[in-house]
C-alpha atoms as a printed R data frame, in Angstrom:
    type eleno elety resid chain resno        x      y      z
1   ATOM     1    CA   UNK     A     1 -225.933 19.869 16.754
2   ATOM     2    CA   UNK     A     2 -227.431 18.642 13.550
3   ATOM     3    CA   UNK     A     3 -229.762 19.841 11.127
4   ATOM     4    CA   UNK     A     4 -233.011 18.427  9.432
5   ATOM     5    CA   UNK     A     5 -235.210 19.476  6.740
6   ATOM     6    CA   UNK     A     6 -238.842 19.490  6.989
7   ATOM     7    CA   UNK     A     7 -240.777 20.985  4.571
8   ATOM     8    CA   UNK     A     8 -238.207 22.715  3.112
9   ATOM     9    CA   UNK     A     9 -237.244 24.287  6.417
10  ATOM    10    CA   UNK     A    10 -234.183 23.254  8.340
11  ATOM    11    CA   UNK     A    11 -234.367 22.940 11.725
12  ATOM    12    CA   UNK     A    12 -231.411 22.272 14.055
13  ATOM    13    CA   UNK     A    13 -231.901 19.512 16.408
14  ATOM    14    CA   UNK     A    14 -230.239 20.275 19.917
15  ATOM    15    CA   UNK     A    15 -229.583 18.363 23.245
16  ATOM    16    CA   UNK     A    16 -230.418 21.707 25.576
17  ATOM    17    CA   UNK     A    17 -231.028 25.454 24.237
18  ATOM    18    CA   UNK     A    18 -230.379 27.621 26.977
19  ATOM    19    CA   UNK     A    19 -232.776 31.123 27.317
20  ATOM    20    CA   UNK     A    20 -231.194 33.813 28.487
21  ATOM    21    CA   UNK     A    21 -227.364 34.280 28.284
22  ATOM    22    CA   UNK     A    22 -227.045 36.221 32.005
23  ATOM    23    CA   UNK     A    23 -225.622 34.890 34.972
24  ATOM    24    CA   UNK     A    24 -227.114 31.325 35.261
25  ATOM    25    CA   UNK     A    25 -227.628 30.826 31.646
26  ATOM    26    CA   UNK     A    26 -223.824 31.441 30.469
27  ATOM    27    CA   UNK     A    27 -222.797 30.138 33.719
28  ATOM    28    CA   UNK     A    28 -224.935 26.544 32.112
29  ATOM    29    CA   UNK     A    29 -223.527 26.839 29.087
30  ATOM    30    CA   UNK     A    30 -219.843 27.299 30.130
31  ATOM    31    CA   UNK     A    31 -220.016 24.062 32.712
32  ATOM    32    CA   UNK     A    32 -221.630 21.801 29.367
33  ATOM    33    CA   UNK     A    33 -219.722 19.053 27.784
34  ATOM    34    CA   UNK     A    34 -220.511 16.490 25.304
35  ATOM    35    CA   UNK     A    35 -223.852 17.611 24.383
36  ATOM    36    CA   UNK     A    36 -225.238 19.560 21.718
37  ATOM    37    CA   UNK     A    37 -225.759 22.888 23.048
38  ATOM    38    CA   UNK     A    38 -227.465 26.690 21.858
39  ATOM    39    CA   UNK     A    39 -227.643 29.997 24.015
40  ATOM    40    CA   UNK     A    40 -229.878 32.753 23.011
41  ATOM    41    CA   UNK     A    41 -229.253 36.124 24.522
42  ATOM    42    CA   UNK     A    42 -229.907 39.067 22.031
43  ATOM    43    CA   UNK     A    43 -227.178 41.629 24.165
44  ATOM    44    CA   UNK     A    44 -223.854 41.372 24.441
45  ATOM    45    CA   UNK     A    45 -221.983 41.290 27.903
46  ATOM    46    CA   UNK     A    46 -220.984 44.792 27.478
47  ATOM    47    CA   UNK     A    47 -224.340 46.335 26.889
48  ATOM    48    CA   UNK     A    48 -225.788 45.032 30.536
49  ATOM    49    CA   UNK     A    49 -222.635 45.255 32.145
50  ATOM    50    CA   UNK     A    50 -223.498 45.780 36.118
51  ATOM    51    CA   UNK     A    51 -222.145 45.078 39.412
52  ATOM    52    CA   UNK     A    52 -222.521 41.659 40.924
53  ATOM    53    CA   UNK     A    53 -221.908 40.407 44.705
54  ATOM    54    CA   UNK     A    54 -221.161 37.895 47.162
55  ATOM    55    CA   UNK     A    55 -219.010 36.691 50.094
56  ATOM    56    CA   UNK     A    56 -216.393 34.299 48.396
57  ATOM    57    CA   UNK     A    57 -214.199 32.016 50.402
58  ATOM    58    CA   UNK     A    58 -210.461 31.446 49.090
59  ATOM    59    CA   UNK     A    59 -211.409 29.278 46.046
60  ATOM    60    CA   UNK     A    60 -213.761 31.248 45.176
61  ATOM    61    CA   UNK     A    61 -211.539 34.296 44.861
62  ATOM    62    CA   UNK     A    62 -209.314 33.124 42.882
63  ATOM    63    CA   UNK     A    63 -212.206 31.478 40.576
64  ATOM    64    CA   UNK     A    64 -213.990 34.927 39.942
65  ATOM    65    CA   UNK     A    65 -210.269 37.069 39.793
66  ATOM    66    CA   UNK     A    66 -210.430 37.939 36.164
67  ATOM    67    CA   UNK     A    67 -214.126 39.346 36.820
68  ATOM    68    CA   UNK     A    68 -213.383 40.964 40.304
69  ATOM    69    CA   UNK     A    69 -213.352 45.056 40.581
70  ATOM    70    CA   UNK     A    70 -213.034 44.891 44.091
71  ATOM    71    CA   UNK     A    71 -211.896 42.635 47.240
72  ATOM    72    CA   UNK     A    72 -212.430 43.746 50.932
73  ATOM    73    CA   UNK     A    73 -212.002 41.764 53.727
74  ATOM    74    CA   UNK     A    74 -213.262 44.385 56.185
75  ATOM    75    CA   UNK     A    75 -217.547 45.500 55.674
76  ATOM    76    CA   UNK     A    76 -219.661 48.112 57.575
77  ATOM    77    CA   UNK     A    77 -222.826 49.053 58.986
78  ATOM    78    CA   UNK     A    78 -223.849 52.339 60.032
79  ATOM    79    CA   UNK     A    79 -226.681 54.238 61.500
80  ATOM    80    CA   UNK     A    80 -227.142 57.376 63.739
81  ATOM    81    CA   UNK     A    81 -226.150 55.666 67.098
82  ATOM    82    CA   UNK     A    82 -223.420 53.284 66.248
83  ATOM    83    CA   UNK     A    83 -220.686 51.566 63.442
84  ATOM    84    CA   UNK     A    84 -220.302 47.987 62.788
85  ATOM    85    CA   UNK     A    85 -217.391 46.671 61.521
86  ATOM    86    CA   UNK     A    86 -216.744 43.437 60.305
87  ATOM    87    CA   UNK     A    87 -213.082 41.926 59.474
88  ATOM    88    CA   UNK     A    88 -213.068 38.020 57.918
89  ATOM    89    CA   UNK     A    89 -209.981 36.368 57.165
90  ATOM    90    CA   UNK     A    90 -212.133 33.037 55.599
91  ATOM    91    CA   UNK     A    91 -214.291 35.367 53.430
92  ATOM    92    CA   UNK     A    92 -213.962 38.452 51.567
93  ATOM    93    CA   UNK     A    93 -216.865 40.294 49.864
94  ATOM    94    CA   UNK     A    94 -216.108 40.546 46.466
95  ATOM    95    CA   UNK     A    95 -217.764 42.973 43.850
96  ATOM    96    CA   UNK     A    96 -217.640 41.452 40.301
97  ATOM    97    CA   UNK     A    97 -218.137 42.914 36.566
98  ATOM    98    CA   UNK     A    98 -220.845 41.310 35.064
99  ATOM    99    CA   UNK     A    99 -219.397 42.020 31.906
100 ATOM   100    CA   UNK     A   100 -216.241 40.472 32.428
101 ATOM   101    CA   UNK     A   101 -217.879 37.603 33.901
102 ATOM   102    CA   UNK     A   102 -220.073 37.039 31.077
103 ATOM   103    CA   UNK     A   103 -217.113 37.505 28.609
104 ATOM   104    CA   UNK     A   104 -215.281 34.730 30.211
105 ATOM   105    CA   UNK     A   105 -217.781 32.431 29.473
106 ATOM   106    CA   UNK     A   106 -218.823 32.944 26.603
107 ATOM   107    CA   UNK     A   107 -214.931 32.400 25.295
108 ATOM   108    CA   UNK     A   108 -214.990 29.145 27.308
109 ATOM   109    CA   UNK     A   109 -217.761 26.901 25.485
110 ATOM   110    CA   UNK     A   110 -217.165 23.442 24.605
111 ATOM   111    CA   UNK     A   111 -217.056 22.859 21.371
112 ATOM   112    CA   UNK     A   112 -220.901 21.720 20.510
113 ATOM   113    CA   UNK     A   113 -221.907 24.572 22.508
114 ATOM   114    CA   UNK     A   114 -222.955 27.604 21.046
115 ATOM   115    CA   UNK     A   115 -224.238 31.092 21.251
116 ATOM   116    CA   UNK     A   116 -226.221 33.008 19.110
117 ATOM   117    CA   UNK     A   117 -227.053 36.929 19.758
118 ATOM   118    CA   UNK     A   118 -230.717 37.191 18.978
119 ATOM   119    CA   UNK     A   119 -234.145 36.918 20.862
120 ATOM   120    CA   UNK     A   120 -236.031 33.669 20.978
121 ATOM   121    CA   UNK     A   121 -239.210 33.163 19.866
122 ATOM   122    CA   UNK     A   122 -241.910 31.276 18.373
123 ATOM   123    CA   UNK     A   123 -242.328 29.145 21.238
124 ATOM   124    CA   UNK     A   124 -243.889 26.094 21.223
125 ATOM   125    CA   UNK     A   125 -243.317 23.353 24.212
126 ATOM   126    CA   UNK     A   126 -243.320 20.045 23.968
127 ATOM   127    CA   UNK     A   127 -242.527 18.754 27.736
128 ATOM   128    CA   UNK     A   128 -239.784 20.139 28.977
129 ATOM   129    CA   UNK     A   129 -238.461 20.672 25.509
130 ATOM   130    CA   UNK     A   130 -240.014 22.456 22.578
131 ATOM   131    CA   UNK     A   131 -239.199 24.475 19.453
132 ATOM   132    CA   UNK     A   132 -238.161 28.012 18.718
133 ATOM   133    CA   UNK     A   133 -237.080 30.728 16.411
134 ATOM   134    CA   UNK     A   134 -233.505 32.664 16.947
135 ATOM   135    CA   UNK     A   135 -232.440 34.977 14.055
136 ATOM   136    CA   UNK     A   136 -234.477 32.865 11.486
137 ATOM   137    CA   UNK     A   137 -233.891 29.479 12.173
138 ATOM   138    CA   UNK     A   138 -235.702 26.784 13.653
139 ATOM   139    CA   UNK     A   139 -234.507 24.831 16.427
140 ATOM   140    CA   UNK     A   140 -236.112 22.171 18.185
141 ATOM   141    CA   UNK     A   141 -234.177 21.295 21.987
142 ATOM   142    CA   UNK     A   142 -234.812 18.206 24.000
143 ATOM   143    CA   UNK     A   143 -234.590 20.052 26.998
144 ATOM   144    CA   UNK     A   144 -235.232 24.299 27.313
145 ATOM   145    CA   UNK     A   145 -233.866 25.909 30.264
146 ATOM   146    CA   UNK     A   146 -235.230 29.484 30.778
147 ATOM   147    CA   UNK     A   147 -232.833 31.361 32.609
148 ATOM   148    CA   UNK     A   148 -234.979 34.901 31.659
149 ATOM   149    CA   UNK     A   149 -235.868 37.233 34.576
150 ATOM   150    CA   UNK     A   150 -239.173 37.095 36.303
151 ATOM   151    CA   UNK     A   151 -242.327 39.342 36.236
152 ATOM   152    CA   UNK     A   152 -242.204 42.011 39.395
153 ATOM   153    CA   UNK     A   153 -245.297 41.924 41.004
154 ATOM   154    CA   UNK     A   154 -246.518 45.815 41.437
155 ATOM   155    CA   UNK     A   155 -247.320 45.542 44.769
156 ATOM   156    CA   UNK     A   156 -244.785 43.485 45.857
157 ATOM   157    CA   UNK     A   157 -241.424 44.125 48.108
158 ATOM   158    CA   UNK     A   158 -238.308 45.560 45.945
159 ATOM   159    CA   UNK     A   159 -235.078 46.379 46.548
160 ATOM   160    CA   UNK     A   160 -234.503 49.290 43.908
161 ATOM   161    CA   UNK     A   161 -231.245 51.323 43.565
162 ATOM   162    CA   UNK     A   162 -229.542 53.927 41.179
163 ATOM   163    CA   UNK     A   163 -225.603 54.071 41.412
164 ATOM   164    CA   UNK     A   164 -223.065 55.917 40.128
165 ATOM   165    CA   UNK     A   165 -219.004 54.554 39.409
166 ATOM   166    CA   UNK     A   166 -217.257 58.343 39.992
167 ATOM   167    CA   UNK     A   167 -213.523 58.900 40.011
168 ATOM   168    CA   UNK     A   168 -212.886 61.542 43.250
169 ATOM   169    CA   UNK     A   169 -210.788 64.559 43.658
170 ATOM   170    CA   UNK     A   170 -209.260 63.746 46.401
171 ATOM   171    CA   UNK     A   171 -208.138 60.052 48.592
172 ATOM   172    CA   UNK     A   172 -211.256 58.509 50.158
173 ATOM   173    CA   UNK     A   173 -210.992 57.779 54.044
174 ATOM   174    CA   UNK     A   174 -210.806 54.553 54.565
175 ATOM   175    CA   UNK     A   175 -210.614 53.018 51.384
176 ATOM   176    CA   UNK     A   176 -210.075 49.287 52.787
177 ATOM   177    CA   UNK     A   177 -213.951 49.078 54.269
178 ATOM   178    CA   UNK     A   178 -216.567 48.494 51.984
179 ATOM   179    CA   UNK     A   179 -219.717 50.228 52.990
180 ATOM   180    CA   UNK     A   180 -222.919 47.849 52.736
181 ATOM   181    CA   UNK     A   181 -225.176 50.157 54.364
182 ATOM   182    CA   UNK     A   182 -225.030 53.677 56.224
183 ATOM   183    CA   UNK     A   183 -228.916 54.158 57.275
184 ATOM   184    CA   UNK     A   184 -228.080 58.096 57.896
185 ATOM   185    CA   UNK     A   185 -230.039 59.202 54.704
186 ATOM   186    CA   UNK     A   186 -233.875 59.326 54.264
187 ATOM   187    CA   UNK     A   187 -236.375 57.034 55.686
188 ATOM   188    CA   UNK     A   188 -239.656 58.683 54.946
189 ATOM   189    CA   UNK     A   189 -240.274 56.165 52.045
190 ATOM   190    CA   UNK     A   190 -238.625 52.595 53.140
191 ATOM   191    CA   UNK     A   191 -236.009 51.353 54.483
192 ATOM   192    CA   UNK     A   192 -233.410 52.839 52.615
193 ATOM   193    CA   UNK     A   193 -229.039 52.647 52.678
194 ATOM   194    CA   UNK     A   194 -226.291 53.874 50.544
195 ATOM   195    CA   UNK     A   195 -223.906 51.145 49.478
196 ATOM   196    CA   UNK     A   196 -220.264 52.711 49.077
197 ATOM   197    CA   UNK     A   197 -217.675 50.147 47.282
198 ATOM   198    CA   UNK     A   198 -213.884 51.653 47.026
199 ATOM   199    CA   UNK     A   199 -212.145 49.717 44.084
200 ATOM   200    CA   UNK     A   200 -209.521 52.185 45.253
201 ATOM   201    CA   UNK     A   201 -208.422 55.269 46.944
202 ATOM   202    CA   UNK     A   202 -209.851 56.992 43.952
203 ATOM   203    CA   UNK     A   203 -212.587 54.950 42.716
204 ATOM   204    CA   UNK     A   204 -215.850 54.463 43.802
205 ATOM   205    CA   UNK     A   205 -219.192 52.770 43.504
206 ATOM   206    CA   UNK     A   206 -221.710 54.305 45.445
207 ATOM   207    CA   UNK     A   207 -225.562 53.521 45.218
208 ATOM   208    CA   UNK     A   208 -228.462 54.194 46.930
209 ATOM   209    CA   UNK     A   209 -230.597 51.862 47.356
210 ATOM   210    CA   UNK     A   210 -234.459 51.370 48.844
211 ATOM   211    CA   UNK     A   211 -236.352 48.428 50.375
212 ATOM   212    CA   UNK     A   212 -240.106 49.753 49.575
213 ATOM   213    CA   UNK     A   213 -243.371 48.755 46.978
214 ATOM   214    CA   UNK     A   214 -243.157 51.723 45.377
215 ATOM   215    CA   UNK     A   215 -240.490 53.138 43.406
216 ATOM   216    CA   UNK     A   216 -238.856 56.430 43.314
217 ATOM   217    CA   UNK     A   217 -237.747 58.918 40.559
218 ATOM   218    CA   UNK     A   218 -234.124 58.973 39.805
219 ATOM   219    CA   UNK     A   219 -233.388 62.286 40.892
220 ATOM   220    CA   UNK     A   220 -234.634 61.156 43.976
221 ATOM   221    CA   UNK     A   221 -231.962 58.386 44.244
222 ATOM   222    CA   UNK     A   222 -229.542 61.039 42.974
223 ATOM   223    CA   UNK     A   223 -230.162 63.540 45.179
224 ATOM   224    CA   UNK     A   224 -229.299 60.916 48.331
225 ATOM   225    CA   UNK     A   225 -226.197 60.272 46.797
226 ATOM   226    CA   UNK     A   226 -225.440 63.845 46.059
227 ATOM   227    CA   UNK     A   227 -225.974 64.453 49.977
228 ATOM   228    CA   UNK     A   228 -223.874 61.439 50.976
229 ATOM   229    CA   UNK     A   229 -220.555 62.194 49.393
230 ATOM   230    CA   UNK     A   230 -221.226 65.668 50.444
231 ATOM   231    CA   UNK     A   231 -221.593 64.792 54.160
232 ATOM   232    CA   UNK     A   232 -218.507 62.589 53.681
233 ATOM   233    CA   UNK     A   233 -216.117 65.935 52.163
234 ATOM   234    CA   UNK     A   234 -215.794 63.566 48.932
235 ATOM   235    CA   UNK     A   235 -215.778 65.797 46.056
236 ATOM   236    CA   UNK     A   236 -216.524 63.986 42.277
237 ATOM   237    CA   UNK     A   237 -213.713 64.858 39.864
238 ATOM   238    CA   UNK     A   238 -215.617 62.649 37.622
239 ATOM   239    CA   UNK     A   239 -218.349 60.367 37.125
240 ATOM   240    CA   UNK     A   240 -217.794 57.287 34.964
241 ATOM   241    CA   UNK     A   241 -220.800 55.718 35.105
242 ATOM   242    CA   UNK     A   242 -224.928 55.063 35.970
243 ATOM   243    CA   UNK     A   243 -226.701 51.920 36.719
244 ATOM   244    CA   UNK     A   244 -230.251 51.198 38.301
245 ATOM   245    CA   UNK     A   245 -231.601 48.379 39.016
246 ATOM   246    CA   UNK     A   246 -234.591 46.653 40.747
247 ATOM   247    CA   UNK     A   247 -234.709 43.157 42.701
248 ATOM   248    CA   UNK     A   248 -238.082 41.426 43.574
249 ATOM   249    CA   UNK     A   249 -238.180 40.675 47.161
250 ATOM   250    CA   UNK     A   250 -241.032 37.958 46.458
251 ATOM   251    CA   UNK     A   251 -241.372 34.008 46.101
252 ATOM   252    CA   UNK     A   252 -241.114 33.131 42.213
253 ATOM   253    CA   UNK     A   253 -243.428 30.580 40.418
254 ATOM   254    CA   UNK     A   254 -243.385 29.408 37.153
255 ATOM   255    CA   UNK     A   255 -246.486 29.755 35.036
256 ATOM   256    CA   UNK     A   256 -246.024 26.629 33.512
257 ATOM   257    CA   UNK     A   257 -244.504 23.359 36.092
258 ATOM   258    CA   UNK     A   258 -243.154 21.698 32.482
259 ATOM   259    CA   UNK     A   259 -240.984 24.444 32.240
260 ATOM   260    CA   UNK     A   260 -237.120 24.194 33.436
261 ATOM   261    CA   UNK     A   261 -236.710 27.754 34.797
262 ATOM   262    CA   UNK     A   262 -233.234 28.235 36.565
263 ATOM   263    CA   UNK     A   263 -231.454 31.832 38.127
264 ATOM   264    CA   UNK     A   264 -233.634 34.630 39.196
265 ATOM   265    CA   UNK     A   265 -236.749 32.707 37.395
266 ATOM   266    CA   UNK     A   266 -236.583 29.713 39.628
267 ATOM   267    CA   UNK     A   267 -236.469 32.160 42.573
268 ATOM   268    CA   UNK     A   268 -232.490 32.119 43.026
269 ATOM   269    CA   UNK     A   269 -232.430 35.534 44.769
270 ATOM   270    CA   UNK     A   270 -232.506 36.012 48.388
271 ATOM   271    CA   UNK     A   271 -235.949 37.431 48.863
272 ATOM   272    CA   UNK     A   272 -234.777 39.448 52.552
273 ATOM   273    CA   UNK     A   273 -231.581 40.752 50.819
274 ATOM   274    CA   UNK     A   274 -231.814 40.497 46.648
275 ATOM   275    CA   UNK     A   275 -228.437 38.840 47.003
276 ATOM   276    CA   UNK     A   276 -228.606 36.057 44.330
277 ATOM   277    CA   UNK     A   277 -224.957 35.253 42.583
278 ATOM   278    CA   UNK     A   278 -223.696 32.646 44.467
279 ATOM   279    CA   UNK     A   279 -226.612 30.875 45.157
280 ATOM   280    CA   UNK     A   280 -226.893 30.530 41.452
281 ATOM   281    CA   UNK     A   281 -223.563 29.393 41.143
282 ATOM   282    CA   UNK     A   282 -224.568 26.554 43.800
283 ATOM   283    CA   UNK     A   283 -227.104 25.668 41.697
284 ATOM   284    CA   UNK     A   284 -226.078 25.801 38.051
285 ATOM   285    CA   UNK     A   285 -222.664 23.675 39.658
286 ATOM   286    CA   UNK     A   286 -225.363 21.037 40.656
287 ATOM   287    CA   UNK     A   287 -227.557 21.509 37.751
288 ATOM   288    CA   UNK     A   288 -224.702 20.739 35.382
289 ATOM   289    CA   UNK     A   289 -223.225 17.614 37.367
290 ATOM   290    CA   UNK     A   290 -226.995 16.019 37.060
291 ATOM   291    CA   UNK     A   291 -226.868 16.649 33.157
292 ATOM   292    CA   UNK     A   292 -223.474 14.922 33.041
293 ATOM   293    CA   UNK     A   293 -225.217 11.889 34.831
294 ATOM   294    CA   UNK     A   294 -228.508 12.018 32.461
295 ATOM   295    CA   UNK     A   295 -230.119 14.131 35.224
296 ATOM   296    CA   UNK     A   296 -232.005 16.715 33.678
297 ATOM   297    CA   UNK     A   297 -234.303 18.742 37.150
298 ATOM   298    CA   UNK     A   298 -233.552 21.887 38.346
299 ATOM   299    CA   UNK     A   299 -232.110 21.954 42.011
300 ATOM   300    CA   UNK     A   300 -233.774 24.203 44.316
301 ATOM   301    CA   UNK     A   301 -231.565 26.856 44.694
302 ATOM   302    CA   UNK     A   302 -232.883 28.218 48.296
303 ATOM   303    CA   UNK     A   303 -234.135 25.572 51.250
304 ATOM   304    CA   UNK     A   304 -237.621 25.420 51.878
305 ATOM   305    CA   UNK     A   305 -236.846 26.569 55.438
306 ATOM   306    CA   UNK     A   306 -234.936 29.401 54.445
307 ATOM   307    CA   UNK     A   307 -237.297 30.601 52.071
308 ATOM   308    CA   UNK     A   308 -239.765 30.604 55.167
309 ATOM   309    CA   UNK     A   309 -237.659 32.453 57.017
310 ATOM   310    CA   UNK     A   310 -237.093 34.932 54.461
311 ATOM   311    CA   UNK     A   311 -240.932 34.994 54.079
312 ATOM   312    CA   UNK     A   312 -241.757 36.172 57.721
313 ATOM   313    CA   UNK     A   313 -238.224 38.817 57.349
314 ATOM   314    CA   UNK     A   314 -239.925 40.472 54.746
315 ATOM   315    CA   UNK     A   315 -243.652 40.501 56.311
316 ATOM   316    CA   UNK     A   316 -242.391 42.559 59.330
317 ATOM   317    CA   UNK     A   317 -240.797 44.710 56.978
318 ATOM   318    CA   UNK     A   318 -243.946 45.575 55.031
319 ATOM   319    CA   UNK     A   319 -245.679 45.429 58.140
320 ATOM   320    CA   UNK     A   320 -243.653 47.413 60.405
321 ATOM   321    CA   UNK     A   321 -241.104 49.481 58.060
322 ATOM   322    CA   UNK     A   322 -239.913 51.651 60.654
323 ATOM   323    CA   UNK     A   323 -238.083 48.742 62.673
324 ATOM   324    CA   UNK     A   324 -236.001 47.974 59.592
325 ATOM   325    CA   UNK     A   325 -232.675 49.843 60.459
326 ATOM   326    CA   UNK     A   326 -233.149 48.564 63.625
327 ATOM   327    CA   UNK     A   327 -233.578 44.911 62.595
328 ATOM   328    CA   UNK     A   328 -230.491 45.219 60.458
329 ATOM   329    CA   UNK     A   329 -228.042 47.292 62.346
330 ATOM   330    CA   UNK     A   330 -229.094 44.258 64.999
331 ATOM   331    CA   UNK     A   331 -228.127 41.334 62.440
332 ATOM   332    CA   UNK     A   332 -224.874 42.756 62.156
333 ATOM   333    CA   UNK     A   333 -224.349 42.843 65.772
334 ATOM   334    CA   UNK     A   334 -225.180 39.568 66.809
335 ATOM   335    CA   UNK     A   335 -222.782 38.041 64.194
336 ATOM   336    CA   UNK     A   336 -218.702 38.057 63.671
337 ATOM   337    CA   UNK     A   337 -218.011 38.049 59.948
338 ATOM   338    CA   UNK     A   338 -217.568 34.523 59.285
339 ATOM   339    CA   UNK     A   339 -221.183 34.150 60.866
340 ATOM   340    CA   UNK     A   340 -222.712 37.200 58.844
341 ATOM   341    CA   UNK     A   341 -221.418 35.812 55.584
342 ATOM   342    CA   UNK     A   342 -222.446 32.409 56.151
343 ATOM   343    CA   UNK     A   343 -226.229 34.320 57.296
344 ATOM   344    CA   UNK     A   344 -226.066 36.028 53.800
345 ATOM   345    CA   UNK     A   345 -225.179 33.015 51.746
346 ATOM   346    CA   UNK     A   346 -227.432 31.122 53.338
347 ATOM   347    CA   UNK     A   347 -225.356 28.709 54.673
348 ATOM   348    CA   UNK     A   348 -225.454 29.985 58.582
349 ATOM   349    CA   UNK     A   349 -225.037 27.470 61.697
350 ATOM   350    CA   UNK     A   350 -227.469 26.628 63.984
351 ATOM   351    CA   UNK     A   351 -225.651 29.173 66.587
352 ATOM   352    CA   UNK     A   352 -225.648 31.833 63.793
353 ATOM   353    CA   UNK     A   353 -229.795 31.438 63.833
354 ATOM   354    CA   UNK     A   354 -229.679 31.650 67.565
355 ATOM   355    CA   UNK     A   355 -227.672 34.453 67.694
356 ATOM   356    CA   UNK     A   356 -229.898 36.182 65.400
357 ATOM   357    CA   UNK     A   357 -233.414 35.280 66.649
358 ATOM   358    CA   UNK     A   358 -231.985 36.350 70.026
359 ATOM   359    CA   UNK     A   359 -231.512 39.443 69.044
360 ATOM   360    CA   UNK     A   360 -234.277 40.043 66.872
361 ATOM   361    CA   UNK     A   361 -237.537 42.411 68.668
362 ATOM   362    CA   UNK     A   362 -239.676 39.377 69.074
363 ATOM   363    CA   UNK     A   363 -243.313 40.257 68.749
364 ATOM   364    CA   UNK     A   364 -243.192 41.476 65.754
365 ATOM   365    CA   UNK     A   365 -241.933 38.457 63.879
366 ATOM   366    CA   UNK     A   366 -243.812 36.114 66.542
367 ATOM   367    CA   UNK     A   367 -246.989 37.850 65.256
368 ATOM   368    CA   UNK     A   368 -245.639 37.357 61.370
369 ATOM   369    CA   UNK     A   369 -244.915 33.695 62.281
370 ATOM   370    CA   UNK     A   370 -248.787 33.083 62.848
371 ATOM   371    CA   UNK     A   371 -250.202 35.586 60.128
């Protein structure tokens, strides 16, 4: 980093600033070496401290262990009719604290690398570079990389939850299965699930969560998880914590094709499930490889193909809302769990598609395919 004066303002001259200190953006930072560096997140890891996702294989679990809350190599689905159980011995599906995460990274910057805890602003762009503000100074960046999250679309598909971390009175059944969704709860308003994570017999993170357009109050949310652990004899002894959230289910495009958007705002998140974490990782490992070589573009961080795919999921959904437990209950049926985490990290075979398609009620998507 160095510093210039012009008219009687310094400015710091940088290789990259990095917007947005969340996943992707620390994730950046963390991987940079031998450049001049600045991240700009105003919040510290602790104050947006959430639950993150994914199916990790072995390296990957022992790469995220600090940050891991919870490991399960055994997932279910459930509706009124039948369970599905899935046991992996290649991947387990891990449930991470952002915090922690975020933490580690941000004590692992190269030196030249640097965070400051403010917002940015002032813009002014200049390519793919430009100038900014951050807690009074002036920086001017070669390259930008805007890691912040993008604009929902009000109409658009979400995936919107409220959860709740609660401490039981008792040992929950089970403990070793994480829940991903039990469809016996309300579907009057969406497709909707409760997501059950057991970081131990006593210690859980349950959520319900909604695939709609519209959102619903929180008491609404609250009330389906109040019903849940009721249904399930789990009595709270004490609940540690509350998070909501809300994922677009939409294709992302930048407003501006200078600018080097990466993570959620280059469309990084699954648009059929919200899943987005390692997908990111993917493409921040790429990202930061090119930079090494001179290589400053974004990678895609979803296939083309995929993102068609994910395109016509979601248009039956919207069109035809009351075939979503089916449509998922039937996903998890026509895949073992090696093939259902490769479907979800977008990675699947071309007998995983098969096996899917097959089983998918075909006129329906035929009739999205040609809409």
């Amino acid at each position: 980093m160095s510093s210039v004066h012009n008219n009687a303002t310094k400015i710091t001259e940088l290789d990259i600033a990095i917007i947005g200190g969340g996943s992707a953006g620390i994730t950046l930072a963390a991987k940079l070496n031998d450049v001049s560096a600045l991240v700009v997140e105003p919040r510290t890891p602790g104050e947006r401290d959430c639950s993150w996702a994914l199916w990790a294989n072995k390296a990957q679990q022992k790469q995220f262990k600090k940050a891991t809350k919870g490991s399960w190599q055994q997932w279910r689905f459930i509706d009124h009719h039948s369970e599905v159980v899935h046991c992996s011995e290649q991947f387990h599906y891990l449930s991470l604290s952002s915090a922690d995460y975020m933490s580690e990274c941000e004590n692992s910057l190269s030196k030249g690398v640097n965070l400051v805890r403010a917002v940015a602003e002032n813009f002014h762009t200049d390519g793919i570079g430009g100038s900014f503000t951050a807690a009074g100074q002036h920086y001017n960046a070669k390259k930008i990389y805007d890691s912040r999250p993008p604009k929902i679309s009000e109409g658009s598909l979400k995936q919107h939850f409220l959860g709740w971390e609660i401490r039981t009175k008792k040992p929950i059944t089970n403990a070793q299965i994480a829940t991903l969704m039990d469809f016996r709860v309300d579907q009057s308003r969406g497709l909707h699930f409760i997501y059950a994570l057991p970081f131990s017999e006593r210690r859980l993170l349950i959520e319900s969560t909604m695939i709609s357009v519209r959102l619903e109050d929180k008491d609404w949310y609250r009330q389906a998880i109040k019903q849940w652990l009721q249904e399930q004899n789990i009595e709270i002894e004490q609940k540690l914590g509350e998070e909501t959230g809300v994922i677009p289910m939409q294709s992302v495009k930048s407003s501006d094709r200078n600018t080097l958007t990466i993570g959620a705002a280059s469309g990084a998140v699954r648009s059929s499930s919200g899943y987005a974490f390692a997908g990111i990782q993917a493409q921040i490992t790429k990202l930061a490889k090119g930079i090494s070589r001179g290589q400053f573009a974004v990678p895609a961080p979803i296939p083309p193909i995929l993102k068609r795919m994910d395109k016509i999921f979601n248009g039956v959904l919207l069109s035809h809302p009351e075939l979503g437990v089916s449509i998922m209950m039937r996903t998890a049926k026509a895949l073992d769990a090696n093939g259902f985490a490769r479907f979800m990290l977008g990675s699947a075979t071309i007998i995983d598609w098969v096996r899917v398609i097959l089983a998918m009620p075909k006129i329906p998507f035929v009739k999205q395919i040609f809409h």
